[in-house]
C-alpha positions in Angstrom: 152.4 174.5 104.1 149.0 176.2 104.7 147.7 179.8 104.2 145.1 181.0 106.6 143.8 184.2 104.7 142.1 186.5 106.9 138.8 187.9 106.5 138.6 190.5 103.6 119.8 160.7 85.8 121.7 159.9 82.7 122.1 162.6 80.0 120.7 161.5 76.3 123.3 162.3 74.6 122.7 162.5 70.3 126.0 162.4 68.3 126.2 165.6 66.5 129.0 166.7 63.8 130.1 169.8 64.2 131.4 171.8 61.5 133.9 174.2 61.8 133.2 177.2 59.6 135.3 177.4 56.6 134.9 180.7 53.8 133.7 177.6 51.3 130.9 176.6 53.0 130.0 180.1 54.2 130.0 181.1 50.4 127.7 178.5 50.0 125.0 179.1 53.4 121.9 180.8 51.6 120.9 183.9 53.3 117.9 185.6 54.1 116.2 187.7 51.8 115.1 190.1 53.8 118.0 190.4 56.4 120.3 189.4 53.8 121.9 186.9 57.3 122.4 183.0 57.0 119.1 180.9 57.6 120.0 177.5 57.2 121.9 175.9 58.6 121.5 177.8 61.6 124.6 179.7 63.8 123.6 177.8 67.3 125.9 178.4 70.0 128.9 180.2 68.0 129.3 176.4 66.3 127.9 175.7 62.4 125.6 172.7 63.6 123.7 170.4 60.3 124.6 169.0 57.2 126.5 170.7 54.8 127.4 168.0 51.7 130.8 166.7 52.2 132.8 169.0 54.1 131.7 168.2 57.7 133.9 166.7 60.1 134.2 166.3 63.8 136.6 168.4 65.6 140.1 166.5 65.3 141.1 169.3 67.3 143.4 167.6 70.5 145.6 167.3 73.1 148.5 164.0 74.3 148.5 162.6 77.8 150.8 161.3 79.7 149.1 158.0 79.1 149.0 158.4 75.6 145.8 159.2 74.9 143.8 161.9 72.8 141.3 163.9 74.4 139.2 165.1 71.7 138.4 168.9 73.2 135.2 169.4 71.3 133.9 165.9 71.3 135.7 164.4 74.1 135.3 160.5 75.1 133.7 159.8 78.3 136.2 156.9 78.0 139.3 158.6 77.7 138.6 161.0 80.6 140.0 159.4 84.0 139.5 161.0 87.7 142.6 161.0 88.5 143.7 163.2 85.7 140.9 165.3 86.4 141.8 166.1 90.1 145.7 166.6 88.8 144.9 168.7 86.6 142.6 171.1 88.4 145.2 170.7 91.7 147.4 172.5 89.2 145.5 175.1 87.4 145.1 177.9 89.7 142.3 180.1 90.0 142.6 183.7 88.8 144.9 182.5 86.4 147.4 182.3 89.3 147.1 185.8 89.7 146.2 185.5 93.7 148.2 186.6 96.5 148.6 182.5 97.7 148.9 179.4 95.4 145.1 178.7 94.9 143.5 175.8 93.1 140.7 175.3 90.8 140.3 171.7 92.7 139.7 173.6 96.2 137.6 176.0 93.8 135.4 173.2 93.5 135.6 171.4 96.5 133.9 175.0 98.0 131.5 175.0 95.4 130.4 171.3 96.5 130.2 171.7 100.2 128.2 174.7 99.8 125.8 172.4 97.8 122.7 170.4 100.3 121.8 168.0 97.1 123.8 164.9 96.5 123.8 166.1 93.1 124.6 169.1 93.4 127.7 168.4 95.6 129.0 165.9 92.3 127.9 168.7 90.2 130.3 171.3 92.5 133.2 168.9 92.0 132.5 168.7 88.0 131.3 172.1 87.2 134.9 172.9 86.1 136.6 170.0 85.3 136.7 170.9 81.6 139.2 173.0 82.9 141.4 169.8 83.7 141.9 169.3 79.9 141.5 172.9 77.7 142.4 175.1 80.5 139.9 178.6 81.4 140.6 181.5 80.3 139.8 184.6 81.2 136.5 185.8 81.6 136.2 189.0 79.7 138.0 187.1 76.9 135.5 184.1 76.9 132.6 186.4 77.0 134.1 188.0 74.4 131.5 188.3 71.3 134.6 187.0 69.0 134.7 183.6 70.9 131.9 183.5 73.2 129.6 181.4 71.6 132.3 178.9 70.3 133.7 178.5 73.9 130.7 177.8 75.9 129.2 175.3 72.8 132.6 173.6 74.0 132.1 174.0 77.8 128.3 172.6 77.2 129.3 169.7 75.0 132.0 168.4 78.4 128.9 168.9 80.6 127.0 166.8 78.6 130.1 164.5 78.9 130.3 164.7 82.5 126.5 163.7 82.3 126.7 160.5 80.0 129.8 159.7 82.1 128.7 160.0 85.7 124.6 159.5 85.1 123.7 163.0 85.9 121.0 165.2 85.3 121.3 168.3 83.2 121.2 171.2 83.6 122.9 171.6 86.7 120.9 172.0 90.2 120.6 176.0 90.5 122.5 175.2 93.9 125.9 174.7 92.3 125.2 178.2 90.0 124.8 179.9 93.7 127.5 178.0 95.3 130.0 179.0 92.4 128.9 183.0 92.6 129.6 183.2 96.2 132.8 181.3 96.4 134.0 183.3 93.6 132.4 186.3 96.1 134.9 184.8 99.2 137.5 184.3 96.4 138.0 187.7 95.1 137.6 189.6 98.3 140.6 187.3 99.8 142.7 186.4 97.1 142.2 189.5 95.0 143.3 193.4 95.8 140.6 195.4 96.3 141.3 197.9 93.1 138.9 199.3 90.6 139.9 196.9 87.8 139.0 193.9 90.0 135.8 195.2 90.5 135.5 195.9 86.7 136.5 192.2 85.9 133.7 190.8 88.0 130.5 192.7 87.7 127.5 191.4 89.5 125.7 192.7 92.7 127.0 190.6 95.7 124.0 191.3 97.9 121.7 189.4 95.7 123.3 186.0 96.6 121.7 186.1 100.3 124.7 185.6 101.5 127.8 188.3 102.2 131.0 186.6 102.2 132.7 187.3 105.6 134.7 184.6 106.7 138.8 183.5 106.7 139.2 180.8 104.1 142.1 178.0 104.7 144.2 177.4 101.4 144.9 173.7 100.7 148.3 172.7 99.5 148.1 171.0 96.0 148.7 167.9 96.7 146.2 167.7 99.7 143.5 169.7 97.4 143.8 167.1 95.1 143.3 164.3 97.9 140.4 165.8 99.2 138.9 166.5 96.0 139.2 162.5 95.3 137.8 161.8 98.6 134.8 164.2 98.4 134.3 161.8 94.9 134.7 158.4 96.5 132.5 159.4 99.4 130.0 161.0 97.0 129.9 157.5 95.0 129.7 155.4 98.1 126.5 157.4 99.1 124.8 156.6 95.8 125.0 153.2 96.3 123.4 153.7 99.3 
């Protein structure tokens, strides 16, 4: 059943431990004499990034598949990661936490994203942009912007980007295309799948008018089983034009 909603290049990649922060080895960090704040090893991206004698190790921190696999969600495996449970994954996360009025998936999410994109790249980009979301879920956006967690959740979402890179010999960063494309489907999004309160509008601040482009058009929800099928065919059909 559909909804018709009415209008309302490869990636070098350098193998980095990460070390998770531990009161032992912050006891240990020298500081600053003049700011009295760590100095080395540097605090980059919410993540303790360097050497620190014998107490680094990578993540270890995981989830089980159905095929019996471990995704490693802080270094994942370019590997280990499959299409297939990409697109089923994202065909069942919905957008807005499934807070919308309709069933809505992250997988037509990004399908959007990608036709709004002119670049080859920036189309497989649109189809990718959040497919991290296939494996360690999103969460909300005031709480991942959160300074408690911020910088240790996009240090995650940057390190399956790079991922996405090494895996599918793309370019980073990102086209600026595919930044636009998200902003204004999550523009169409919101005003059609979201009630028009104060608290919605408090949730996502940022000045439509300066996409160029005011969202004003019906928006034809995909079951999840066909978003998922077109979202593997917008791939296919993307990788068939590479070759070409």
């Amino acid at each position: 059943m559909e909804w018709l909603v009415p209008p309302r290049r490869t990636w070098p990649l350098e193998k980095v431990a990460m070390e998770i922060s531990t009161p032992s080895i912050l006891e240990r960090l020298p500081l600053s004499a003049s700011t009295g704040e760590f100095s080395q090893p540097l605090f980059q991206l919410g993540l303790l990034v360097g050497a620190v004698e014998q107490e680094s190790y990578m993540s270890g921190v995981y989830i089980a598949t159905w095929k019996g696999d471990r995704i490693d969600l802080l270094d994942p495996d370019p590997a280990l990661v499959t299409l297939e449970e990409i697109a089923e994954g994202l065909s069942r996360e919905g957008r807005f936490h499934n807070k919308t009025a309709v069933p809505y998936t992250v997988a037509q999410h990004c399908l959007e994203v990608s036709n709004l994109c002119s670049t080859w790249e920036g189309k497989l980009w649109g189809l990718l942009h959040d497919a991290s979301d296939a494996y360690h879920r999103d969460l909300a956006s005031m709480l991942k912007n959160h300074p408690a967690i911020q910088g240790f959740w996009k240090a995650m979402e940057l390190r399956w980007l790079q991922m996405f890179a090494e895996k599918f010999h793309l370019d980073l960063p990102m086209p600026p295309e595919v930044k636009h494309a998200d902003r204004v489907m999550l523009c169409v999004e919101r005003r059609l799948l979201l009630p028009d309160t104060q608290a919605v509008a408090e949730q996502f601040k940022f000045n439509e008018e300066n996409l160029g482009y005011i969202p004003n058009r019906t928006l034809l929800v995909l079951p999840r089983l066909e978003a998922k099928a077109q979202y593997l065919g917008m791939f296919e059909l993307l990788m068939k034009q590479r070759l070409h």
